[in-house]
C-alpha positions in Angstrom: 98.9 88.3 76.8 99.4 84.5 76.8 95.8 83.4 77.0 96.7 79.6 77.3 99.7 80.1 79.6 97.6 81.8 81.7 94.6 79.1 81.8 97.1 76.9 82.1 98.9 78.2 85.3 95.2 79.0 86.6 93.8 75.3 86.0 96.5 73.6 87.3 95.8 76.0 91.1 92.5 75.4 90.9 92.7 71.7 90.4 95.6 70.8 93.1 94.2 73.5 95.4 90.3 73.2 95.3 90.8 69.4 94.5 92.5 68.4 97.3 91.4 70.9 99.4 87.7 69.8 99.3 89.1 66.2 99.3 90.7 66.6 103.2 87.6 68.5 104.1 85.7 65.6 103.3 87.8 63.0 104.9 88.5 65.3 108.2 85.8 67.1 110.1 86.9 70.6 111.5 84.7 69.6 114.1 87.8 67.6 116.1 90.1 69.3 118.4 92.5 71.5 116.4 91.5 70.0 113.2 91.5 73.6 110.8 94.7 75.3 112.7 96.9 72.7 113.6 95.8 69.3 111.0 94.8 67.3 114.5 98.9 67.6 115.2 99.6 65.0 113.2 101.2 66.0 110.0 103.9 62.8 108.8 107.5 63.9 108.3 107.1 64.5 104.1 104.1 67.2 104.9 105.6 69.1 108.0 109.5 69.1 106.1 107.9 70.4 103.2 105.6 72.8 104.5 108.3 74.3 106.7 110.6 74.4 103.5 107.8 76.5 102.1 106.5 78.7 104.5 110.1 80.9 104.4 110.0 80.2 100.4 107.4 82.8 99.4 107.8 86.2 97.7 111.0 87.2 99.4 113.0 84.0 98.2 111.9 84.1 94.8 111.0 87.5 94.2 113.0 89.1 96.7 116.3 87.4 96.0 115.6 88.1 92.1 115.0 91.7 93.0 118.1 91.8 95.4 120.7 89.8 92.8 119.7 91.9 90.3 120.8 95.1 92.7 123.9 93.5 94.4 124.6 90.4 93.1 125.4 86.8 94.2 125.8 87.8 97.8 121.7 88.2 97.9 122.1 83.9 98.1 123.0 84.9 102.1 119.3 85.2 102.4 119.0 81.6 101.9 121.9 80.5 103.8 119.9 82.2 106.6 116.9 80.3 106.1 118.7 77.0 106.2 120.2 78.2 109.5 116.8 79.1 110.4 115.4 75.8 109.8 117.7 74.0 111.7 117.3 76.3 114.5 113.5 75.2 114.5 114.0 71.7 114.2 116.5 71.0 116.6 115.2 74.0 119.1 111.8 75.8 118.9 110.1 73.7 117.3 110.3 70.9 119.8 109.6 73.2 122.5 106.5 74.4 121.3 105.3 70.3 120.1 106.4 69.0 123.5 104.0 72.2 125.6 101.4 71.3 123.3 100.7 75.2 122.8 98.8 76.4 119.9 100.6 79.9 119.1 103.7 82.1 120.3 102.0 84.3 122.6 100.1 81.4 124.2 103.6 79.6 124.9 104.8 83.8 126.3 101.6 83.7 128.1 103.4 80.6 130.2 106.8 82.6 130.3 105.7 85.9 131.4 102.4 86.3 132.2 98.6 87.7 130.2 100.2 91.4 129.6 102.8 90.3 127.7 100.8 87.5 125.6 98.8 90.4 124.6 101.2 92.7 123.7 103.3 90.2 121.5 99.8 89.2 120.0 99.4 92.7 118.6 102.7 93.2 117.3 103.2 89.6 115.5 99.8 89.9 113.9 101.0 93.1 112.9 104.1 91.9 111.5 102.7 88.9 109.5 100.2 91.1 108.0 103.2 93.4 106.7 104.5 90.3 105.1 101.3 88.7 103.9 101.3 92.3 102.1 104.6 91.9 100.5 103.3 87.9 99.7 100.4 90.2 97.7 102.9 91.8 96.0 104.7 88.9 95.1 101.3 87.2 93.6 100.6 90.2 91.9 104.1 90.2 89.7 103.7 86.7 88.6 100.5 87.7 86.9 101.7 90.6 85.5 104.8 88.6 83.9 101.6 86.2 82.7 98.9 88.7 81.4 99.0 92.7 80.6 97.1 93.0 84.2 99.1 95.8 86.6 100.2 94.2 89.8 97.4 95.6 92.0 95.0 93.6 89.8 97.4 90.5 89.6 97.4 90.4 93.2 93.2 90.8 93.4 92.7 87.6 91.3 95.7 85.4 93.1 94.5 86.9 96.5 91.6 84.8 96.0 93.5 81.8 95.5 95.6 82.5 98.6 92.4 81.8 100.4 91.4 79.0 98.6 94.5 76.9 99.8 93.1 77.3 103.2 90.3 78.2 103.6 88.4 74.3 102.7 90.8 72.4 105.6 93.2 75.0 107.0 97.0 73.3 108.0 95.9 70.3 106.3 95.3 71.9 102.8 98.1 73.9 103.2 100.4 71.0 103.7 99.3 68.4 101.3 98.7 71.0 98.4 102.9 72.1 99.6 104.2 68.8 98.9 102.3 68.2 95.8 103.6 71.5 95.0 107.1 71.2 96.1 107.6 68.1 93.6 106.4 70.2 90.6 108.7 73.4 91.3 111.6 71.4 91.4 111.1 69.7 89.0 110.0 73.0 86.7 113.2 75.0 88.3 115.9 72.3 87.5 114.9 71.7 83.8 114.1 75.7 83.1 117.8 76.3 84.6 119.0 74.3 81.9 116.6 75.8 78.7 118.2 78.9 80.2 121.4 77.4 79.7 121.4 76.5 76.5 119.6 80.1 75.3 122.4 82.3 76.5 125.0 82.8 74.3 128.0 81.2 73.1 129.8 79.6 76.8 126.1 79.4 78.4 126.6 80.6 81.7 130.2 81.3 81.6 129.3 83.5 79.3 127.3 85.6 82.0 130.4 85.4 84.4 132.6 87.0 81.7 130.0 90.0 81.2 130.1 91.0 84.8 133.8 90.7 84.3 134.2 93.1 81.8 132.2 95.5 82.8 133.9 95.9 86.4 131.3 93.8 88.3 133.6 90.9 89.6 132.2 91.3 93.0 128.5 90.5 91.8 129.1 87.2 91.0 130.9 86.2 94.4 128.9 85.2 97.3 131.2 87.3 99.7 130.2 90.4 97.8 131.9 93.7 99.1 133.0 93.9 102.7 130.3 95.9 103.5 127.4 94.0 101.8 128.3 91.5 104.1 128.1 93.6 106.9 124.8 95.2 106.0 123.2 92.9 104.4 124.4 89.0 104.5 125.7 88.7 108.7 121.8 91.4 109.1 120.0 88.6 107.2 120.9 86.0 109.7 120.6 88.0 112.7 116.9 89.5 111.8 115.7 86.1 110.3 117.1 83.3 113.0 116.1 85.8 115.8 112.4 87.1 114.4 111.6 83.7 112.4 112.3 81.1 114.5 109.6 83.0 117.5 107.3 83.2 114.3 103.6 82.1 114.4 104.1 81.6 110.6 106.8 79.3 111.0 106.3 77.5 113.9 102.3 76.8 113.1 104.0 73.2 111.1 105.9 72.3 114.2 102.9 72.7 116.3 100.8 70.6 113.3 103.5 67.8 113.8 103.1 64.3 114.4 105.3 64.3 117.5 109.1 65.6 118.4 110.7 63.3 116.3 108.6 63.9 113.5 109.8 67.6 113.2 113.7 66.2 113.7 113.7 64.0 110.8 111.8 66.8 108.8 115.0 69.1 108.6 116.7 66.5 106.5 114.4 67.2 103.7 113.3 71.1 104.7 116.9 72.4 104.9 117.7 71.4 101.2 114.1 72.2 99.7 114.5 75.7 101.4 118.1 76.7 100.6 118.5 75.0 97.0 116.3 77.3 95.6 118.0 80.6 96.4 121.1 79.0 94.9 118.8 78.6 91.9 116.9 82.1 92.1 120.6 83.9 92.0 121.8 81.9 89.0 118.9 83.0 86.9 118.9 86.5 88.1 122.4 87.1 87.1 121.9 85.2 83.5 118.8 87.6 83.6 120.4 90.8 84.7 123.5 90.1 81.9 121.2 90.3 78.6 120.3 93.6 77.9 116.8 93.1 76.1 115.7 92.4 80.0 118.2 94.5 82.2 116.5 97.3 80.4 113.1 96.5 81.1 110.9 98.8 83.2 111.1 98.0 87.0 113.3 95.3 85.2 114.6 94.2 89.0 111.3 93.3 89.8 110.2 91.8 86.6 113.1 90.9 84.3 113.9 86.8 85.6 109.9 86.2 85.4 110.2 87.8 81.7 112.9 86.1 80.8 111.6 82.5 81.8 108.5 83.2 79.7 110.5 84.4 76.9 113.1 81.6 76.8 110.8 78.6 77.7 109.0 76.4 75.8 105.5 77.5 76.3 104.5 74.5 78.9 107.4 75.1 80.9 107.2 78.6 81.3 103.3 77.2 82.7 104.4 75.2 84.5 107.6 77.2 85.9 105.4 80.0 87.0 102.5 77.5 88.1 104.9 76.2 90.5 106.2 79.7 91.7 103.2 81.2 92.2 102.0 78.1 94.2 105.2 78.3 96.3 104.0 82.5 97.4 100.7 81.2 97.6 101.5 78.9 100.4 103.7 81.6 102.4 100.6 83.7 101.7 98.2 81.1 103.3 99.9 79.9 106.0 100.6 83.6 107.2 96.6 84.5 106.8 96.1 81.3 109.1 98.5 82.5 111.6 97.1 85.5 112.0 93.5 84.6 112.2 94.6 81.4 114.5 96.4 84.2 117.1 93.4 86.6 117.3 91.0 83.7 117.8 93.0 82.1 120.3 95.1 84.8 122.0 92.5 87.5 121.9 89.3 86.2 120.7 89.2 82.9 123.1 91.5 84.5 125.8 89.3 87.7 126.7 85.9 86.7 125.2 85.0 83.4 124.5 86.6 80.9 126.6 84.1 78.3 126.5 84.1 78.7 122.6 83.2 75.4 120.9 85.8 73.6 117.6 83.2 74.9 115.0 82.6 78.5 116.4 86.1 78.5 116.9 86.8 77.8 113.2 84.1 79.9 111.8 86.3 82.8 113.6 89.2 81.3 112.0 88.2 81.7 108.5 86.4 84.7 108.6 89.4 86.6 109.7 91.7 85.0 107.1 89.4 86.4 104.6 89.4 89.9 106.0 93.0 89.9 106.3 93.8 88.7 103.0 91.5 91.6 101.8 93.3 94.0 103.3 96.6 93.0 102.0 95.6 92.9 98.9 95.1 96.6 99.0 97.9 97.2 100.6 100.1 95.4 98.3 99.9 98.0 95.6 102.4 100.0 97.3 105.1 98.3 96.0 107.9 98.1 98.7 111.6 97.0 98.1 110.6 93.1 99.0 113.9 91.8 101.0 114.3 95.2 102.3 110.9 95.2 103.7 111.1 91.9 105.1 114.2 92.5 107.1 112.3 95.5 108.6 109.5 93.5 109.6 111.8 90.8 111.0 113.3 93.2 113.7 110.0 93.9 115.3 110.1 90.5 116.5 113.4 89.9 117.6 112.9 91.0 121.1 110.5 88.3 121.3 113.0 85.6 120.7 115.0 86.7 123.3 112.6 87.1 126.2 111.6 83.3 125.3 115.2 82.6 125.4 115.3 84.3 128.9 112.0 82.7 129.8 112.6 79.1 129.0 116.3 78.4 129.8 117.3 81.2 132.3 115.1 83.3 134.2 111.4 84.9 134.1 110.1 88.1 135.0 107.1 89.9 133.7 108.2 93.3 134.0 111.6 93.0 132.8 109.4 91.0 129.5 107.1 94.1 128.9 110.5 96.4 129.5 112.5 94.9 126.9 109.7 94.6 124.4 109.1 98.4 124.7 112.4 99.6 124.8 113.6 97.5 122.0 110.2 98.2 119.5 111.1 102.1 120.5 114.6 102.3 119.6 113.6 100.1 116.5 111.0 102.9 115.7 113.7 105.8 116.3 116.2 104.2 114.2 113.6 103.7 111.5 111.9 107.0 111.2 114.1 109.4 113.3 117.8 111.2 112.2 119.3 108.7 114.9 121.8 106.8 112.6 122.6 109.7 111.3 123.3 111.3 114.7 125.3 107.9 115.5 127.8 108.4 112.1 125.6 106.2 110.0 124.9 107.6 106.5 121.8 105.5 106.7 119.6 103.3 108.6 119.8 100.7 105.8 119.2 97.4 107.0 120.7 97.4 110.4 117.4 97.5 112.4 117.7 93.5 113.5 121.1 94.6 115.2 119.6 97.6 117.0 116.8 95.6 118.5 118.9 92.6 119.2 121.7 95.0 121.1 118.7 96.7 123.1 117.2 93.4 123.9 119.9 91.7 125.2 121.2 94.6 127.3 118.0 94.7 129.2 117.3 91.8 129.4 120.3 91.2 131.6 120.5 94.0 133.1 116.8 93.7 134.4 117.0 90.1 135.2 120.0 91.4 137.1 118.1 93.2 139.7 115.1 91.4 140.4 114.3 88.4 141.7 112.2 86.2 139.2 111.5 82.4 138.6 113.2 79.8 137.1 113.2 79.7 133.4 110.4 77.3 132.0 112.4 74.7 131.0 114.6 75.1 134.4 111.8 75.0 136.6 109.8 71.7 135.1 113.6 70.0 135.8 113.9 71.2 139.1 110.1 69.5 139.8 111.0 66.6 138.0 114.0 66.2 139.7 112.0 66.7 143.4 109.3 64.6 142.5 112.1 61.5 141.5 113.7 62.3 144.8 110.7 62.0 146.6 109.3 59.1 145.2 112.8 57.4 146.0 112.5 58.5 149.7 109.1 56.7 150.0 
């Protein structure tokens, strides 16, 4: 074990986390409206573009699209392409919507669309959903100490666990923001000068010499972005569907928009949260394939999860390697952070406010806050040594919430109907289960289920959706109604 690499990567946490985290709670008392879940709403562009960048930049897009190259090559940078579209779906889309109602989470703005029943419902299942991934964020904490000490992952995950709550738990959104950008600077900074020490260790031809050794050994396809026809099929055109439809609905990702300034605070912010975002898988598949093409790390044990982080410590000078890792590990530790503070901000507002304490006060309200992101962090901590395949996992958990993205789509901009909401929710999370855990793609000529559950619920979705909203007679969507008042209320006032 590296004793001063690890201080190192540990000291410089603990001072940008604790340091500015105490620093903000000083300055800005939780005690103001919104303060610890939502910054006040008003982040500046630099904090919200940065923090969305790295919200979607956690375990799966460093780990994961490691773990992925390593198993099928350069078309695992698709997972990245899908985050950029992602982004730019929330920042020109979503993520106005939900600044401009001034809502504090997703099932508080479906609360407006379709009624009480179905807030609750999509409260259970998206706190649900971010807890799988705040495991899978475990995980991904756990690895980078593991590449850094002798620890197993299950204990590398206990001591950066507790991290995870200490970027949020001193001033919530704020901490998590500041600490991103200060972070974001130092990654980038880390990743572009450890692509080029990687460089210049490989041998003779640097990285063309890695293209020639997938050539010769008959892996042409893994160093193509377009892969194999059906890696695109199954796992590329899947990435976009689950993450643009599940992601973009996301408390996780949407908490930042909410935190804004104002609309055209969030608009600017995908100038600078598009590239942050979707660089770095371009840089996470470069290293994975120089990784995967020397053999004293493709024949590592669990070498897909832990050969690039090996290979970085072996090939860097000692400080990089820190600060490398230092910056990785801060980048899962915000995904992990922001995802406890979305789940502890929906059950105190959407279940904890809504059913029990209205009348709650700021600090109560916060107290609630961080107790349950400590809980919840605990939890995933144990959960997180069972080891799931990370990208694979995530995609799972991103169908759950597809159906959600589509009765807000319905609900704001076409037409709104409680029971055809709760219908489609059910349906779709059933035939979501079925393909998951029954022999129904088999049944259907499928070998396996593989990653095709974001197709299954988006097909079931949209079907009744339509076909529901077909036969009844519901209101106007959201967005369709407040025109159609506007537009009465301009007419009247001319009139008089």
């Amino acid at each position: 074990m590296d004793v001063s690499l690890l201080i190192g990567v540990l000291a410089y946490e603990l001072i940008i986390i604790v340091g500015l985290g105490v620093w903000l709670q000083r300055r800005h008392k939780v005690s103001s409206k919104d303060e610890f879940a939502l910054a006040g709403r008003d982040l500046p562009v630099p904090v919200v573009a940065v923090t969305l960048a790295l919200t979607v930049l956690g375990t799966a897009h460093i780990l994961g699209v490691f773990e992925m190259t390593w198993m099928m090559g350069a078309v695992a940078v698709w997972f990245s392409i899908a985050h950029v579209i992602l982004l730019t779906f929330v920042c020109l889309g979503t993520g106005l919507w939900v600044r401009r109602l001034g809502v504090t989470t997703v099932p508080e703005l479906i609360d407006r669309v379709s009624g009480l029943e179905t807030r609750l419902l999509v409260s259970c299942v998206m706190a649900g959903v971010l807890f799988g991934i705040l495991t899978i964020e475990a995980q991904g904490i756990g690895i980078i100490f593991a590449t850094l000490t002798d620890w197993n992952i299950q204990t590398g995950a206990i001591v950066g666990g507790i991290l995870g709550i200490l970027y949020v738990i001193f001033a919530g959104m704020r901490e998590i923001g500041w600490v991103n950008l200060v972070n974001a600077v130092v990654m980038y900074a880390g990743l572009i000068l450890a692509t080029i020490f990687v460089a210049f260790s490989l041998p003779e031809g640097g990285f063309d010499s890695v293209g020639e050794f997938y050539k010769t050994t008959g892996q042409e396809s893994a160093i193509s972005i377009w892969g194999t026809a059906d890696l695109m099929v199954n796992f590329a055109i899947v990435n976009i569907v689950a993450v643009v439809f599940s992601q973009s609905v996301n408390q996780m990702l949407l908490q930042p928009a909410m935190s804004a300034k104002d609309e055209a605070t969030i608009k600017k912010a995908l100038w600078i949260a598009a590239p942050v975002n979707g660089l770095f898988g371009v840089f996470a598949v470069v290293l994975a394939l120089a990784a995967r093409a020397q053999p004293e790390f493709s024949e590592l044990a669990n070498a897909p999860k832990i050969g690039v982080t090996t290979m970085l410590i072996t090939t860097l000078p000692p400080w990089l390697g820190a600060v490398l890792l230092a910056s990785f590990l801060a980048a899962i530790l915000s995904t992990f952070a922001i995802i406890a503070l979305s789940i502890a901000t929906i059950f105190t507002k959407d279940i904890f406010q809504a059913l029990y304490a209205p009348n709650a006060s700021e600090k109560s309200m916060t107290m609630v806050i961080r107790l349950v992101i400590i809980v919840v962090a605990g939890i995933a901590i144990a959960v997180a040594s069972l080891l799931p395949p990370i990208l694979a996992a995530m995609i799972w958990l991103f169908a759950w919430l597809v159906p959600v993205f589509w009765i807000l789509m319905s609900g704001i901009l076409w037409k709104r109907h409680q029971g055809v909401s709760i219908a489609t929710l059910i349906v779709a999370w059933a035939a979501n289960a079925a393909w998951s855990f029954s022999s129904l793609p088999q049944v259907m000529g499928f070998e396996a289920a593989g990653n095709l559950n974001a197709y299954v619920t988006a097909i079931v979705s949209i079907v009744i959706l339509v076909i529901g909203n077909s036969l009844v007679v519901g209101a106007p969507g959201l967005f369709r109604e407040n025109a159609t008042t506007t537009g009465n209320t301009q007419t009247t006032t001319g009139d008089q």
